[in-house]
C-alpha positions as CSV (number, residue, x, y, z in Angstrom):
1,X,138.6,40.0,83.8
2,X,138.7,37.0,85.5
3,X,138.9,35.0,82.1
4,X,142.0,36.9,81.1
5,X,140.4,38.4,77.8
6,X,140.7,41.6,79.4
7,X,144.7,41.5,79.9
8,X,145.3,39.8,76.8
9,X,143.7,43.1,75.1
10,X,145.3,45.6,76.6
11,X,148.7,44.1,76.3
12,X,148.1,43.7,73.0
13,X,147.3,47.7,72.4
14,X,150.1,48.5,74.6
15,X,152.3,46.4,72.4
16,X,151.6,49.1,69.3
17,X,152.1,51.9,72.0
18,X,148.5,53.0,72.4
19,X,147.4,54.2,75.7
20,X,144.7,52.3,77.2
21,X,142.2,53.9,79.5
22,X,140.6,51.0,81.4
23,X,136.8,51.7,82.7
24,X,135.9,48.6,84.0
25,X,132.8,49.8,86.9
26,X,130.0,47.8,85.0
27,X,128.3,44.8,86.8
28,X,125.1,44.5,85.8
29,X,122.4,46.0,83.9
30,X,123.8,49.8,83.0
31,X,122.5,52.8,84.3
32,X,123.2,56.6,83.5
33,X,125.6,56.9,86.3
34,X,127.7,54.5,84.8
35,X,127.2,56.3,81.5
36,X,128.0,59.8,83.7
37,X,131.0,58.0,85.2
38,X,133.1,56.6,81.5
39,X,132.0,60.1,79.9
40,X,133.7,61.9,82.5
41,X,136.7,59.6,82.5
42,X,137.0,59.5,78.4
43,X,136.9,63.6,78.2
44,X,139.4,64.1,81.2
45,X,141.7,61.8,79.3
46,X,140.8,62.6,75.7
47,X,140.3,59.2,74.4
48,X,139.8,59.0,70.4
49,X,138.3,55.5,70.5
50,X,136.0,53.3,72.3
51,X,136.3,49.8,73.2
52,X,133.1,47.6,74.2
53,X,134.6,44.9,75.6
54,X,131.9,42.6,78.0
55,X,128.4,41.4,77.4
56,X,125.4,43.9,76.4
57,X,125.8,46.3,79.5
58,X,129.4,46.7,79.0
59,X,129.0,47.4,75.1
60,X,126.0,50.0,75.4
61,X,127.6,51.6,78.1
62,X,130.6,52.1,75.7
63,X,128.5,53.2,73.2
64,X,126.7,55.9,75.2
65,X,130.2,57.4,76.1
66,X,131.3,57.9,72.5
67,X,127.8,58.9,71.3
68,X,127.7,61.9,73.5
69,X,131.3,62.7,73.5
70,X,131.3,66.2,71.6
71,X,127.6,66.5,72.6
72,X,126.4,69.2,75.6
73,X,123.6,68.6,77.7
74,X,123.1,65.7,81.0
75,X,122.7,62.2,79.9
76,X,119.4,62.5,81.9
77,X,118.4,64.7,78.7
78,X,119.2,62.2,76.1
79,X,117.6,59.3,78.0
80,X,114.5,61.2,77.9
81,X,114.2,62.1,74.3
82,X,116.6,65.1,73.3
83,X,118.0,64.0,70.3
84,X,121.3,63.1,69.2
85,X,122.4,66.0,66.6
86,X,126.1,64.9,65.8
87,X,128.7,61.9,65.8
88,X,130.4,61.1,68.7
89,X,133.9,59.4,68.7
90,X,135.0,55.7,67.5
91,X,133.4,53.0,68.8
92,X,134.3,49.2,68.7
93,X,132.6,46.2,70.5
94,X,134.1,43.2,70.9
95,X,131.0,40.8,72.8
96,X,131.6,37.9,75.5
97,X,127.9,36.8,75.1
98,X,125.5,35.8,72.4
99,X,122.7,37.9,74.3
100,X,121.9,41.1,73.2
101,X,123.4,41.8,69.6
102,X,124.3,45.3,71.3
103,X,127.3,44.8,69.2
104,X,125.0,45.7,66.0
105,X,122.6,47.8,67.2
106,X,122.6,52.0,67.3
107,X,120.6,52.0,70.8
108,X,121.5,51.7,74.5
109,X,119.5,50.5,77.1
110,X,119.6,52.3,80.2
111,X,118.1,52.8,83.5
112,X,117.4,55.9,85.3
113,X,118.2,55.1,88.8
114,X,116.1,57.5,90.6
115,X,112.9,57.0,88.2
116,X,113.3,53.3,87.9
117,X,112.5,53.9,83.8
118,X,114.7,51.4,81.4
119,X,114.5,52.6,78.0
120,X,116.6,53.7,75.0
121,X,119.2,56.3,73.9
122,X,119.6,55.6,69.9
123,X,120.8,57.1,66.8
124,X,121.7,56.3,63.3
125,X,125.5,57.6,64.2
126,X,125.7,54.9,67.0
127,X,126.4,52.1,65.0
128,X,130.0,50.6,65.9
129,X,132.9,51.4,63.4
130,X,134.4,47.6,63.9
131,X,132.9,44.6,65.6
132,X,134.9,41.6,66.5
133,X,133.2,38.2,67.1
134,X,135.2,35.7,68.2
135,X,133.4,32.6,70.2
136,X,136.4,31.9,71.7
137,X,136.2,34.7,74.0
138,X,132.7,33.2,75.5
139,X,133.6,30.1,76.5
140,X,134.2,31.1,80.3
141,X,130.5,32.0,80.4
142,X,128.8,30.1,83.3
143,X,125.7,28.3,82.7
144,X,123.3,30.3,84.4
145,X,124.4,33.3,82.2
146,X,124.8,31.7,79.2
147,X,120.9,30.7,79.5
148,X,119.9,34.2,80.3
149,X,121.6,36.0,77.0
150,X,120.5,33.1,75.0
151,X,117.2,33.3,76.0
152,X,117.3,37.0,75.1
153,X,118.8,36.6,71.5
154,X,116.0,33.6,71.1
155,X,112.8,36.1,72.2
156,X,114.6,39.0,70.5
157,X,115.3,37.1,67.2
158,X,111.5,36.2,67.6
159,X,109.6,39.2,68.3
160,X,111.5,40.6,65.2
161,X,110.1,37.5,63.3
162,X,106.8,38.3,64.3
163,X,107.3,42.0,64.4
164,X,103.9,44.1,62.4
165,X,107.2,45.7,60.9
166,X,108.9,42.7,59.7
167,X,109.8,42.4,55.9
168,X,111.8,40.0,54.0
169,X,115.5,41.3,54.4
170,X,114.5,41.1,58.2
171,X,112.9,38.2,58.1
172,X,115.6,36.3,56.9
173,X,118.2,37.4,59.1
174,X,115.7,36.3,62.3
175,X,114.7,33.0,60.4
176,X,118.1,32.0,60.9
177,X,118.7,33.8,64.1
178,X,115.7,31.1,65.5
179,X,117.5,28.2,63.4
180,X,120.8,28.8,65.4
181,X,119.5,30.2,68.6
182,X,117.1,27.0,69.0
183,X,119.3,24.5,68.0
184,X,122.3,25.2,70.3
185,X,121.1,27.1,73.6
186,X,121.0,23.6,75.1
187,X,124.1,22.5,73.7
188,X,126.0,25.5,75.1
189,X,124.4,25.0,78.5
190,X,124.8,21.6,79.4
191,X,129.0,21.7,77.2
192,X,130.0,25.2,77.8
193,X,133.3,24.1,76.0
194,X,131.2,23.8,72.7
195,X,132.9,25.9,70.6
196,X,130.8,25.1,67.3
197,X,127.5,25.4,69.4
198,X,129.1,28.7,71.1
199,X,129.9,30.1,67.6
200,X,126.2,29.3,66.0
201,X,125.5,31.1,69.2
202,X,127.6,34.1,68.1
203,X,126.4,34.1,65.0
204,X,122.6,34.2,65.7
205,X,122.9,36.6,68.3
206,X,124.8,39.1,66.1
207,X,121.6,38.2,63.5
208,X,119.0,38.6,65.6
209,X,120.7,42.3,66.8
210,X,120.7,43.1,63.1
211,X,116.7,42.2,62.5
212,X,115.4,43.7,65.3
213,X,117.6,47.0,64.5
214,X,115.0,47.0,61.7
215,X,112.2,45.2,62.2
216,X,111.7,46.3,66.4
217,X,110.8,44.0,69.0
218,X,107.1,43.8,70.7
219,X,105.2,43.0,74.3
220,X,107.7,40.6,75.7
221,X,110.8,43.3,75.8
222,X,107.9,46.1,76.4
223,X,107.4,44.2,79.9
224,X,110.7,42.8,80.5
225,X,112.1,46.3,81.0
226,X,110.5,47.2,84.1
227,X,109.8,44.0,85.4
228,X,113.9,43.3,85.7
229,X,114.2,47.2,87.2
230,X,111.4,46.7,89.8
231,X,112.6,42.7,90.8
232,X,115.9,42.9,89.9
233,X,116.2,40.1,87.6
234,X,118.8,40.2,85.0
235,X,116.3,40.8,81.6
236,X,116.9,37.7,79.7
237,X,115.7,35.4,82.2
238,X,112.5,38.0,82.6
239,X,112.1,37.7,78.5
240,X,112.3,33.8,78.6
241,X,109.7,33.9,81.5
242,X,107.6,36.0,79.2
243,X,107.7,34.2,76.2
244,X,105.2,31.7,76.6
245,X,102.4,33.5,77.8
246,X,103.0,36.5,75.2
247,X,103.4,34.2,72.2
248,X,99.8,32.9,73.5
249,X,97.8,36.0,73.8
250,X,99.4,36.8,70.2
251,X,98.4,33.8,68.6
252,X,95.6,34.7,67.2
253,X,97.3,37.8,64.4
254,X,100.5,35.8,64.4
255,X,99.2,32.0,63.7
256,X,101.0,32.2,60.2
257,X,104.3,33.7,61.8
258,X,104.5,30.9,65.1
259,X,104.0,28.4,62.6
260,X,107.0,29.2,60.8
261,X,108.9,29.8,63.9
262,X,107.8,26.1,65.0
263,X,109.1,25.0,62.1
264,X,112.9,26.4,62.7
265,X,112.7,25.2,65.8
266,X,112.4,22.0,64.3
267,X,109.2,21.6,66.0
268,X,106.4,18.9,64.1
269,X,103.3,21.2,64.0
270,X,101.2,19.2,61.1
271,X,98.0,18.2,62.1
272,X,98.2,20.1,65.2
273,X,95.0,23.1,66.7
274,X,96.7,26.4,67.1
Protein backbone atom coordinates (compact mmCIF):
# COMPACT_ATOMS: atom_id res chain seq x y z
CA UNK A 1 0.00 0.00 0.00
CA UNK A 2 2.39 2.30 0.98
CA UNK A 3 4.39 1.98 -2.42
CA UNK A 4 1.23 2.97 -4.30
CA UNK A 5 1.15 -0.41 -6.43
CA UNK A 6 -1.96 -1.05 -4.66
CA UNK A 7 -3.95 2.22 -5.86
CA UNK A 8 -2.42 2.22 -9.13
CA UNK A 9 -4.33 -1.33 -9.52
CA UNK A 10 -7.49 -0.72 -8.51
CA UNK A 11 -7.81 2.43 -10.38
CA UNK A 12 -6.81 0.78 -13.15
CA UNK A 13 -9.77 -2.05 -12.79
CA UNK A 14 -12.11 0.65 -11.89
CA UNK A 15 -11.19 2.37 -15.15
CA UNK A 16 -12.85 -0.82 -17.26
CA UNK A 17 -15.80 -0.63 -14.68
CA UNK A 18 -14.95 -3.71 -12.64
CA UNK A 19 -15.81 -3.75 -8.96
CA UNK A 20 -12.98 -4.20 -6.83
CA UNK A 21 -13.35 -5.88 -3.41
CA UNK A 22 -10.24 -4.89 -1.49
CA UNK A 23 -9.08 -7.53 1.37
CA UNK A 24 -6.08 -6.17 2.46
CA UNK A 25 -5.83 -7.86 6.52
CA UNK A 26 -2.58 -9.77 5.72
CA UNK A 27 0.69 -8.80 7.64
CA UNK A 28 2.69 -11.55 8.02
CA UNK A 29 2.94 -15.12 7.74
CA UNK A 30 -0.96 -16.33 6.88
CA UNK A 31 -3.04 -18.25 8.93
CA UNK A 32 -6.50 -19.89 8.48
CA UNK A 33 -8.27 -17.03 10.05
CA UNK A 34 -7.14 -14.87 7.50
CA UNK A 35 -8.14 -17.56 5.00
CA UNK A 36 -11.75 -17.70 7.11
CA UNK A 37 -11.85 -13.93 6.91
CA UNK A 38 -11.25 -13.28 2.53
CA UNK A 39 -13.59 -16.46 2.06
CA UNK A 40 -16.29 -14.98 3.95
CA UNK A 41 -15.81 -11.56 2.36
CA UNK A 42 -15.46 -13.08 -1.49
CA UNK A 43 -18.87 -15.19 -1.09
CA UNK A 44 -20.84 -12.26 0.68
CA UNK A 45 -19.83 -10.17 -2.33
CA UNK A 46 -19.72 -12.77 -5.05
CA UNK A 47 -16.42 -12.12 -6.47
CA UNK A 48 -15.58 -14.08 -9.87
CA UNK A 49 -11.86 -13.52 -9.68
CA UNK A 50 -9.03 -13.41 -7.42
CA UNK A 51 -6.26 -11.09 -7.23
CA UNK A 52 -2.80 -12.05 -5.30
CA UNK A 53 -1.39 -8.94 -5.05
CA UNK A 54 1.74 -8.83 -2.08
CA UNK A 55 4.55 -11.18 -1.33
CA UNK A 56 4.03 -15.07 -0.59
CA UNK A 57 1.43 -14.62 2.38
CA UNK A 58 -0.68 -12.34 0.46
CA UNK A 59 -0.71 -14.62 -2.79
CA UNK A 60 -1.51 -18.02 -0.87
CA UNK A 61 -3.97 -16.41 1.10
CA UNK A 62 -5.59 -15.46 -2.22
CA UNK A 63 -5.24 -18.70 -3.46
CA UNK A 64 -6.85 -20.48 -0.48
CA UNK A 65 -9.96 -18.14 -0.94
CA UNK A 66 -10.63 -19.13 -4.62
CA UNK A 67 -9.62 -22.79 -4.05
CA UNK A 68 -12.37 -23.35 -1.63
CA UNK A 69 -14.89 -21.01 -3.01
CA UNK A 70 -17.69 -23.63 -4.25
CA UNK A 71 -16.24 -26.09 -1.77
CA UNK A 72 -18.19 -26.97 1.83
CA UNK A 73 -16.54 -27.94 4.81
CA UNK A 74 -14.11 -25.46 7.55
CA UNK A 75 -10.77 -24.53 6.25
CA UNK A 76 -9.52 -26.36 9.50
CA UNK A 77 -10.63 -29.52 7.36
CA UNK A 78 -8.69 -28.85 4.32
CA UNK A 79 -5.57 -27.83 6.31
CA UNK A 80 -5.56 -31.16 7.77
CA UNK A 81 -5.91 -33.36 4.78
CA UNK A 82 -9.58 -33.43 3.33
CA UNK A 83 -9.00 -33.16 -0.16
CA UNK A 84 -9.82 -30.68 -2.65
CA UNK A 85 -12.56 -32.40 -4.98
CA UNK A 86 -13.35 -29.39 -7.40
CA UNK A 87 -12.10 -25.95 -8.95
CA UNK A 88 -12.53 -23.00 -7.22
CA UNK A 89 -12.88 -19.52 -8.85
CA UNK A 90 -10.08 -17.41 -10.92
CA UNK A 91 -7.11 -16.76 -9.51
CA UNK A 92 -4.28 -14.30 -10.49
CA UNK A 93 -0.96 -13.32 -8.58
CA UNK A 94 0.81 -10.48 -9.23
CA UNK A 95 4.20 -10.90 -6.63
CA UNK A 96 6.14 -7.83 -4.85
CA UNK A 97 8.97 -10.30 -3.76
CA UNK A 98 11.32 -12.71 -5.38
CA UNK A 99 10.72 -15.15 -2.19
CA UNK A 100 8.47 -17.75 -2.34
CA UNK A 101 7.46 -18.48 -6.16
CA UNK A 102 3.81 -18.79 -4.53
CA UNK A 103 2.94 -17.17 -7.77
CA UNK A 104 3.65 -20.73 -9.46
CA UNK A 105 2.96 -23.08 -7.06
CA UNK A 106 -0.66 -25.08 -6.45
CA UNK A 107 -0.07 -25.07 -2.46
CA UNK A 108 -0.62 -22.67 0.40
CA UNK A 109 1.19 -22.52 3.45
CA UNK A 110 -0.75 -21.95 6.40
CA UNK A 111 -0.73 -21.91 10.07
CA UNK A 112 -3.20 -23.15 12.45
CA UNK A 113 -3.34 -20.65 15.11
CA UNK A 114 -4.50 -22.66 17.95
CA UNK A 115 -2.26 -25.82 17.10
CA UNK A 116 0.81 -23.85 16.08
CA UNK A 117 1.08 -26.54 12.85
CA UNK A 118 2.35 -24.72 9.42
CA UNK A 119 1.75 -26.93 6.62
CA UNK A 120 0.11 -27.09 3.22
CA UNK A 121 -3.32 -26.93 1.50
CA UNK A 122 -2.53 -28.00 -2.29
CA UNK A 123 -4.09 -29.18 -5.43
CA UNK A 124 -3.58 -29.62 -9.03
CA UNK A 125 -6.65 -26.94 -9.70
CA UNK A 126 -4.70 -24.25 -7.59
CA UNK A 127 -2.46 -23.22 -10.09
CA UNK A 128 -3.06 -19.41 -11.01
CA UNK A 129 -4.93 -18.64 -14.31
CA UNK A 130 -2.47 -15.43 -15.03
CA UNK A 131 0.72 -14.40 -13.33
CA UNK A 132 2.21 -10.99 -13.78
CA UNK A 133 5.94 -10.33 -13.04
CA UNK A 134 6.94 -7.19 -13.21
CA UNK A 135 10.31 -6.13 -11.08
CA UNK A 136 9.32 -2.85 -11.08
CA UNK A 137 6.73 -3.41 -8.54
CA UNK A 138 9.60 -4.67 -5.98
CA UNK A 139 11.81 -2.08 -5.91
CA UNK A 140 10.21 -0.45 -2.62
CA UNK A 141 11.25 -3.62 -0.79
CA UNK A 142 13.44 -2.78 2.25
CA UNK A 143 16.66 -4.50 2.75
CA UNK A 144 15.92 -6.55 5.55
CA UNK A 145 13.03 -8.16 3.57
CA UNK A 146 14.53 -8.37 0.50
CA UNK A 147 17.25 -10.67 2.20
CA UNK A 148 14.67 -12.82 3.84
CA UNK A 149 12.59 -13.84 0.45
CA UNK A 150 15.91 -14.12 -1.34
CA UNK A 151 17.22 -16.27 1.00
CA UNK A 152 14.09 -18.41 0.64
CA UNK A 153 14.10 -18.63 -3.25
CA UNK A 154 18.07 -19.42 -2.81
CA UNK A 155 17.43 -22.57 -0.20
CA UNK A 156 14.23 -23.40 -2.01
CA UNK A 157 15.78 -23.42 -5.52
CA UNK A 158 18.39 -25.63 -3.68
CA UNK A 159 16.70 -28.27 -1.82
CA UNK A 160 14.94 -28.83 -5.23
CA UNK A 161 18.41 -29.19 -6.83
CA UNK A 162 19.27 -31.71 -4.42
CA UNK A 163 15.89 -33.06 -4.03
CA UNK A 164 15.92 -37.54 -4.05
CA UNK A 165 13.07 -36.44 -6.63
CA UNK A 166 14.90 -34.21 -8.80
CA UNK A 167 15.12 -34.97 -12.60
CA UNK A 168 16.31 -33.16 -15.48
CA UNK A 169 13.35 -30.75 -16.53
CA UNK A 170 13.66 -29.81 -12.69
CA UNK A 171 16.90 -29.62 -12.54
CA UNK A 172 17.37 -27.18 -15.05
CA UNK A 173 14.87 -24.84 -13.98
CA UNK A 174 16.81 -24.78 -10.22
CA UNK A 175 20.31 -24.80 -11.99
CA UNK A 176 19.41 -21.47 -13.12
CA UNK A 177 17.19 -20.48 -10.20
CA UNK A 178 20.87 -20.87 -8.14
CA UNK A 179 22.73 -19.03 -11.11
CA UNK A 180 20.31 -15.91 -10.66
CA UNK A 181 19.50 -16.16 -7.02
CA UNK A 182 23.41 -16.25 -6.13
CA UNK A 183 24.55 -13.77 -8.27
CA UNK A 184 22.21 -10.93 -7.32
CA UNK A 185 20.87 -11.32 -3.68
CA UNK A 186 23.79 -9.05 -2.75
CA UNK A 187 23.34 -6.71 -5.52
CA UNK A 188 19.68 -6.18 -4.61
CA UNK A 189 20.54 -5.69 -0.91
CA UNK A 190 23.16 -3.28 -0.79
CA UNK A 191 21.20 -1.18 -4.45
CA UNK A 192 17.66 -1.79 -3.94
CA UNK A 193 17.11 0.37 -7.02
CA UNK A 194 18.77 -2.42 -9.14
CA UNK A 195 16.33 -3.05 -11.52
CA UNK A 196 18.37 -5.68 -13.63
CA UNK A 197 19.58 -7.45 -10.39
CA UNK A 198 15.75 -7.15 -8.98
CA UNK A 199 14.49 -8.67 -12.33
CA UNK A 200 17.20 -11.84 -12.32
CA UNK A 201 15.68 -11.77 -8.90
CA UNK A 202 12.13 -12.19 -10.30
CA UNK A 203 13.04 -14.49 -12.60
CA UNK A 204 14.85 -17.05 -10.35
CA UNK A 205 12.30 -16.93 -7.84
CA UNK A 206 9.44 -17.62 -10.29
CA UNK A 207 12.10 -20.74 -11.32
CA UNK A 208 12.85 -22.01 -8.35
CA UNK A 209 8.66 -21.97 -7.49
CA UNK A 210 8.29 -23.99 -10.69
CA UNK A 211 11.19 -26.83 -9.59
CA UNK A 212 10.28 -27.36 -6.34
CA UNK A 213 6.41 -27.65 -7.58
CA UNK A 214 7.91 -30.80 -8.95
CA UNK A 215 10.81 -31.81 -7.59
CA UNK A 216 9.76 -30.96 -3.50
CA UNK A 217 11.92 -29.34 -1.10
CA UNK A 218 13.72 -31.35 2.02
CA UNK A 219 15.02 -30.86 5.92
CA UNK A 220 15.68 -27.17 5.77
CA UNK A 221 11.82 -26.14 4.90
CA UNK A 222 10.83 -29.38 7.04
CA UNK A 223 12.34 -27.40 10.12
CA UNK A 224 11.85 -23.93 9.10
CA UNK A 225 8.09 -24.39 9.43
CA UNK A 226 7.88 -24.64 13.09
CA UNK A 227 10.75 -23.05 14.04
CA UNK A 228 9.32 -19.52 12.48
CA UNK A 229 5.66 -20.47 14.22
CA UNK A 230 7.22 -21.33 17.70
CA UNK A 231 9.99 -18.04 17.51
CA UNK A 232 8.27 -15.92 15.30
CA UNK A 233 10.75 -15.36 12.78
CA UNK A 234 9.66 -14.54 9.38
CA UNK A 235 10.66 -18.17 7.44
CA UNK A 236 13.24 -17.02 5.04
CA UNK A 237 15.53 -15.77 7.51
CA UNK A 238 14.86 -19.31 9.56
CA UNK A 239 15.75 -21.19 6.04
CA UNK A 240 19.04 -19.13 5.45
CA UNK A 241 19.97 -19.88 9.22
CA UNK A 242 19.41 -23.46 8.25
CA UNK A 243 21.14 -23.83 5.32
CA UNK A 244 24.60 -24.32 6.32
CA UNK A 245 24.27 -26.80 8.86
CA UNK A 246 21.65 -28.96 6.70
CA UNK A 247 23.71 -28.79 3.55
CA UNK A 248 26.54 -30.35 6.02
CA UNK A 249 24.88 -33.27 7.55
CA UNK A 250 23.71 -34.02 3.74
CA UNK A 251 26.99 -33.97 2.31
CA UNK A 252 27.68 -37.08 2.40
CA UNK A 253 24.44 -38.61 -0.39
CA UNK A 254 24.55 -35.17 -1.98
CA UNK A 255 28.53 -34.61 -2.63
CA UNK A 256 27.83 -34.79 -6.49
CA UNK A 257 24.80 -32.38 -6.28
CA UNK A 258 26.73 -29.46 -3.74
CA UNK A 259 29.39 -29.66 -6.20
CA UNK A 260 27.40 -28.56 -8.94
CA UNK A 261 25.58 -26.07 -6.89
CA UNK A 262 29.21 -24.69 -5.92
CA UNK A 263 29.81 -24.40 -9.20
CA UNK A 264 26.66 -21.93 -10.05
CA UNK A 265 27.48 -20.15 -7.38
CA UNK A 266 30.53 -19.39 -9.10
CA UNK A 267 32.31 -20.89 -6.24
CA UNK A 268 36.19 -22.51 -7.14
CA UNK A 269 35.82 -26.03 -5.63
CA UNK A 270 38.87 -27.90 -7.65
CA UNK A 271 41.15 -29.41 -5.52
CA UNK A 272 39.21 -28.86 -2.53
CA UNK A 273 38.02 -32.19 0.54
CA UNK A 274 34.28 -32.32 0.72
Amino acid sequence: RESGTLQKCQSLLESKDLEVILFDQVKGEPDLDLVREGLTLAREEKVEVVIGLGGGSAIDVTKAVAGLFYLEGEVEEYHDGRKIEGPGIAFMAIPTTAGTGAEVTNNSVLTNQKTSLKQSIRSPLWYARCVIVDPTLTLSIPPAVTAATGADALVQAIEAYSSSRAQPITDALAARAIQLLGANLARVYKNGQNLKARKDMLVGSVLAGMALSNAGLGAIHALAHPIGVQLDLPHGLVCGILLPSVMEHNLECAQEKYAQIAGLLGVDIVGSSP
